[in-house]
C-alpha positions in Angstrom: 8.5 -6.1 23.1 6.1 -3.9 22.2 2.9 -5.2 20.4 1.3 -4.5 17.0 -1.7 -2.7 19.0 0.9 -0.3 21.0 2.3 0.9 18.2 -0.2 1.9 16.6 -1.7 3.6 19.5 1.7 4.9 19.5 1.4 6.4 15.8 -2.2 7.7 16.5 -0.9 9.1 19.6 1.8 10.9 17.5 0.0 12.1 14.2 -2.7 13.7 16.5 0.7 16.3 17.4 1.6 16.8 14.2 1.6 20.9 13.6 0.8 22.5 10.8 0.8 26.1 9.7 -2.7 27.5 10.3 -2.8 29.6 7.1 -3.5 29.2 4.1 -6.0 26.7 6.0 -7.3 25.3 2.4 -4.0 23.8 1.6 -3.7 22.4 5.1 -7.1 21.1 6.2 -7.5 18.5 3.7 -3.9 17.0 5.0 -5.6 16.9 8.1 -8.5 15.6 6.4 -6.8 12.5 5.0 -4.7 11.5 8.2 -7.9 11.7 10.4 -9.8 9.1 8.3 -7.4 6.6 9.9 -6.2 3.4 7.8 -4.7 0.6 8.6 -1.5 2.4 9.6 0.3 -0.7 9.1 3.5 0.9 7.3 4.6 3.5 10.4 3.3 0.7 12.6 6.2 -1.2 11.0 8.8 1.1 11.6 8.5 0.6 15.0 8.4 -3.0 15.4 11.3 -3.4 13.4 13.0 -0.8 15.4 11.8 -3.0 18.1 13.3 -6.0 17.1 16.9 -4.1 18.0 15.9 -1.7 20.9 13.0 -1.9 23.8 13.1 2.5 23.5 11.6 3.1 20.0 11.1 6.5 20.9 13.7 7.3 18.0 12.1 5.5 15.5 8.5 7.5 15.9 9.5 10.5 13.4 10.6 8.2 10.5 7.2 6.2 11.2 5.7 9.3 10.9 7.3 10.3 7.9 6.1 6.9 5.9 2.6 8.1 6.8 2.4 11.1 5.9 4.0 10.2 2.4 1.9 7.1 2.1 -0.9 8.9 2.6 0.9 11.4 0.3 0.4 9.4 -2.6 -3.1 8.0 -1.9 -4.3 11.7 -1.8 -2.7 12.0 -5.7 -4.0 8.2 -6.4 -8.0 9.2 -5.7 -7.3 12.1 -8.6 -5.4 10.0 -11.1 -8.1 7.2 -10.2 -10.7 9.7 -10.1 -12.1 7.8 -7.3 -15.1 8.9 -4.9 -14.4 7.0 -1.4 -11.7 6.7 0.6 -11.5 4.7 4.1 -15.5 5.0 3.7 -15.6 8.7 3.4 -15.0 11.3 0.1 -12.0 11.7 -1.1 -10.1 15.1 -0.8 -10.6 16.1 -4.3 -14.7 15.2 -4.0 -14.5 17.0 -0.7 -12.4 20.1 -2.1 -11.3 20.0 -5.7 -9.0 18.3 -7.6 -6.3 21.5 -7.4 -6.4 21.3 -3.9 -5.8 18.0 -3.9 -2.7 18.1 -5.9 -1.3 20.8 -4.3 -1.9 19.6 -0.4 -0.3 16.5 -1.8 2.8 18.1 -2.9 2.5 19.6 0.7 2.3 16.9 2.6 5.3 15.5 1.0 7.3 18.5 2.1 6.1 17.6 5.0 7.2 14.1 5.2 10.7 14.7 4.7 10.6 17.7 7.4 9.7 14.8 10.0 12.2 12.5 8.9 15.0 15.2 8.9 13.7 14.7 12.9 15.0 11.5 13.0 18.4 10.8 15.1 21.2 12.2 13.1 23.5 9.5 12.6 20.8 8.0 10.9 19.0 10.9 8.7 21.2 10.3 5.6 20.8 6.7 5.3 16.8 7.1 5.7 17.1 10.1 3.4 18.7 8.0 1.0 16.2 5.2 1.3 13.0 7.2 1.3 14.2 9.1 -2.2 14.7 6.0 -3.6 11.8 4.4 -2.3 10.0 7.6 -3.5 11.5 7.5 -6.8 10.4 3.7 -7.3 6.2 4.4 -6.4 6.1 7.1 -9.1 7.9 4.7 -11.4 4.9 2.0 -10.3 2.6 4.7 -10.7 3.6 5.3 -14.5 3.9 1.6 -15.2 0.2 1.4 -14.0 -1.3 4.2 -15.9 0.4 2.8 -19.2 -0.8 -0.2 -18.3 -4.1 1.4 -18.7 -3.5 1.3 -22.7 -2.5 -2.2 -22.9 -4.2 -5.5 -23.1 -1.4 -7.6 -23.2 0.2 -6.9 -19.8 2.1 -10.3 -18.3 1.7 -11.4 -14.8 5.8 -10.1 -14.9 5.3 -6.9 -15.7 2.2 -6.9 -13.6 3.9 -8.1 -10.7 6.9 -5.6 -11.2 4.2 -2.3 -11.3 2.9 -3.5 -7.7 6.2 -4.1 -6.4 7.3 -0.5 -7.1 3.9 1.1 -6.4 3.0 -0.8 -3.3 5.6 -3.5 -1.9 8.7 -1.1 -2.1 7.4 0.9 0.9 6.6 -2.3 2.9 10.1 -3.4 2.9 11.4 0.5 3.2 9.1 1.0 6.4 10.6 -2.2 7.7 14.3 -1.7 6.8 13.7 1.9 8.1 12.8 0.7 11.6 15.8 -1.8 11.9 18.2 0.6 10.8 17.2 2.9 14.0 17.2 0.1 16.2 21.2 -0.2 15.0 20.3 -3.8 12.8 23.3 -5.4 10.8 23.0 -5.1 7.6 22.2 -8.5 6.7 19.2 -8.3 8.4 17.9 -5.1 7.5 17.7 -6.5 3.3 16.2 -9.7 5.1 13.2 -7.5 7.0 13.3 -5.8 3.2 12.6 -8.9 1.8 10.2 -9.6 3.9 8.2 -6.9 3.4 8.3 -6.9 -0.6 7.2 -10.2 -0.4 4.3 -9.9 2.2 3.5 -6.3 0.2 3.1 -8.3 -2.8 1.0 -10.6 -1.0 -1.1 -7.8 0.1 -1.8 -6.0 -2.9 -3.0 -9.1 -4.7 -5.4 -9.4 -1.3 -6.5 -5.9 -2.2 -7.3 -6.7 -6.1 -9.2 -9.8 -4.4 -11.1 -7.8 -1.9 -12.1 -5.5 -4.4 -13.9 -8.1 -6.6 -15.1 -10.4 -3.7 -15.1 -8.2 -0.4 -17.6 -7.0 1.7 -17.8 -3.1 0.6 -18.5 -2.3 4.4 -16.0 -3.7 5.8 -13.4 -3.2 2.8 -14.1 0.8 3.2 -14.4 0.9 -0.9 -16.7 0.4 -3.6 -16.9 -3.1 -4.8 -15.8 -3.6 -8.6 -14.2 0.2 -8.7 -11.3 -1.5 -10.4 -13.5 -3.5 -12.7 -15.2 -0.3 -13.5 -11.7 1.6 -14.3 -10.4 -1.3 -16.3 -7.6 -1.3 -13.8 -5.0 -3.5 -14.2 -5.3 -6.4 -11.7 -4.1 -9.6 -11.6 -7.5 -10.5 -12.7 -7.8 -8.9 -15.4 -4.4 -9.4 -16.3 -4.8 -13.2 -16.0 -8.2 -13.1 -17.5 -6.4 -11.8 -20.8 -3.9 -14.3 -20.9 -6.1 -17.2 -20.1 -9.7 -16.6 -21.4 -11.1 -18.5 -24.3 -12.2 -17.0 -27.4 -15.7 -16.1 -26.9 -15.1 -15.2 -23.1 -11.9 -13.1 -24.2 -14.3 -11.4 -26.5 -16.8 -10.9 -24.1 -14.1 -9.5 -22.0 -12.5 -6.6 -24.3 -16.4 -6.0 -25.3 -16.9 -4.6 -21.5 -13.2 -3.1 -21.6 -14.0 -0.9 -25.1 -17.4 -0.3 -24.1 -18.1 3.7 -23.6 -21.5 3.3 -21.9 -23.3 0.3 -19.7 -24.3 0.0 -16.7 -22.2 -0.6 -13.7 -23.8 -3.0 -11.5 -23.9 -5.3 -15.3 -20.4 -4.5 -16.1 -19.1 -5.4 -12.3 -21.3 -9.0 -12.2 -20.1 -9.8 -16.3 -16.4 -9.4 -15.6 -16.7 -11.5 -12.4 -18.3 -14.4 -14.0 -15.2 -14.3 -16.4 -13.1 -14.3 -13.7 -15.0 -17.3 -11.4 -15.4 -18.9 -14.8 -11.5 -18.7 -15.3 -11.0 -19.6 -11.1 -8.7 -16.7 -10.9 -9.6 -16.4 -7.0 -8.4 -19.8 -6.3 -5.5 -17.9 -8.8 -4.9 -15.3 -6.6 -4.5 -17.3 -3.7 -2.3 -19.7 -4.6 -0.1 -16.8 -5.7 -0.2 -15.5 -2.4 0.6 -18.0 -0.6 3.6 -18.5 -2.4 4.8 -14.5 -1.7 3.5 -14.9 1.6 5.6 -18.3 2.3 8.7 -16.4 0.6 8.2 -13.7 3.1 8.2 -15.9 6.0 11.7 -17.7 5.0 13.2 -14.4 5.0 11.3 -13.6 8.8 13.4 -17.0 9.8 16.6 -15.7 8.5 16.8 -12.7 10.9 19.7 -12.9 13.1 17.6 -12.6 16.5 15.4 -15.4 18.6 12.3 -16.4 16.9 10.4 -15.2 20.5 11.8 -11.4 19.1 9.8 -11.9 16.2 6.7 -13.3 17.1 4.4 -9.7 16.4 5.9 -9.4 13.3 4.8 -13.6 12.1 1.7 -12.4 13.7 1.3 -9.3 11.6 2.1 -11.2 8.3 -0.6 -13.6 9.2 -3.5 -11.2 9.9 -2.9 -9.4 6.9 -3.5 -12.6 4.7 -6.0 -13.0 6.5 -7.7 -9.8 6.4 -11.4 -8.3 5.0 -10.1 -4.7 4.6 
């Protein structure tokens, strides 16, 4: 069994090979741009362990890993315009470093690119992942919609709330984990049980990343602290903030929302009084510990010897546990 570590040094291993065409170099370099800043790359990292799981050679499974990379990375590159955010992974983001245009059009590159790798993939299993990577693709730009009108709204539910991240963040989880199990030959029981596992644990980890936002340690976390405070982001905070403030904090609340000018380092430490006022990060993780509990019952469910899926129990666990 392969560990978490390997495969990643597996995937850096394997990105560093990618080829691209050398002109126009302005579309191209900021792809390279992005993928060299590094990440967590714990969604291709995935792919293999699940592959793993079903086969010691997972050698076959390195091009879709690839693939989810390059399109996660994808869609982070077309997230920092939309966002209009200034860091990524502790450096500028492609459109600060380039221009927006650029940005938007080495996007739509790179995922051109992505399905070119996974067409790579062993061919009595490219129409499958084809089939699941469209409709996993399909699903983040439905998220991403859901979060931008979500942008207009004050009375967003936890539901509907939950439902935007699962599309825009958890589906992917799952996909790189089903992905990886249907190249390692997995039944098909267990391939919807890793999927399950990985909505959940995405969930899990997306709430984390509203939580490290607000309360991390911006050099360690690789972002600004209170960027999504001062987009007026959608976050299980603030969406729980809505529902469950008082009057006068409430008002207090859609004051900073409405307000056209203030000052930042004000707006960040007013919001997050609300929200320690209103014990949302207690909130927050209770919540997860209920996805990441649901994500562990499906783990146990996998048709294979528990000793098969230590690395991924271990994986779970240090991401629930992580700063960044």
């Amino acid at each position: 069994m392969i560990t978490f570590e390997q495969s990643l040094d597996i995937i850096r291993e394997n990105i560093a090979k990618i080829i691209y065409p050398s002109h126009p170099d302005q579309l191209y370099a900021p792809i390279r741009y992005i993928l060299d800043l590094g990440g967590k790359r714990a969604r291709p990292a995935l792919v293999l362990l699940a592959c793993n799981l079903y086969k010691d050679d997972v050698s076959d499974s390195i091009q879709p890993a690839l693939a989810w990379e390059v399109f996660h990375n994808f869609t982070l590159m077309h997230d920092d315009v939309m966002d209009h955010a200034d860091i990524r992974r502790g450096k500028p983001t492609v459109h600060k470093v380039w221009n927006e245009n650029t940005a938007i059009l080495s996007g739509d590159s790179m995922l051109i690119l992505a399905y070119q790798i996974l067409a790579k993939a062993p061919a009595d299993v490219v129409k499958p992942l084809l089939d699941l990577f469209s409709k996993t693709a399909a699903e983040i730009c439905e998220g991403q919609q859901l979060d931008m009108e979500f942008e207009a709204r004050q009375d967003v539910t936890e539901e509907e709330y939950l439902e935007m991240i699962c599309l825009k963040t958890a589906v992917m989880m799952g996909a790189c984990l089903k992905s990886g199990a249907m190249v390692g030959g997995a039944k098909m029981t267990d391939m919807n049980l890793l999927y399950e596992f990985g909505i959940n644990l995405g969930l899990a980890f997306q709430i984390k990343d509203d939580l490290l936002d607000i309360y991390g340690n911006p050099a360690v976390f690789g972002k600004a602290i209170g960027r999504d405070i001062l987009c007026n982001k959608k976050t299980y905070f603030l969406v729980n903030a809505l529902r469950l403030a008082g009057n006068e904090d409430k008002k207090s609340l859609l004051n900073w929302l409405e307000a056209s000018s203030y000052n930042e380092n004000e707006k960040i430490r007013g919001v997050t009084a609300i929200y320690d006022k209103l014990l949302l990060k207690q909130h927050a993780e209770e919540k997860m510990k209920i996805l990441y509990e649901k994500s562990l019952s499906s783990l146990e469910m996998v048709d294979l010897p528990e000793r098969k899926k230590t690395v991924l129990y271990e994986f779970a666990k240090q991401l629930m546990e992580r700063e960044h």
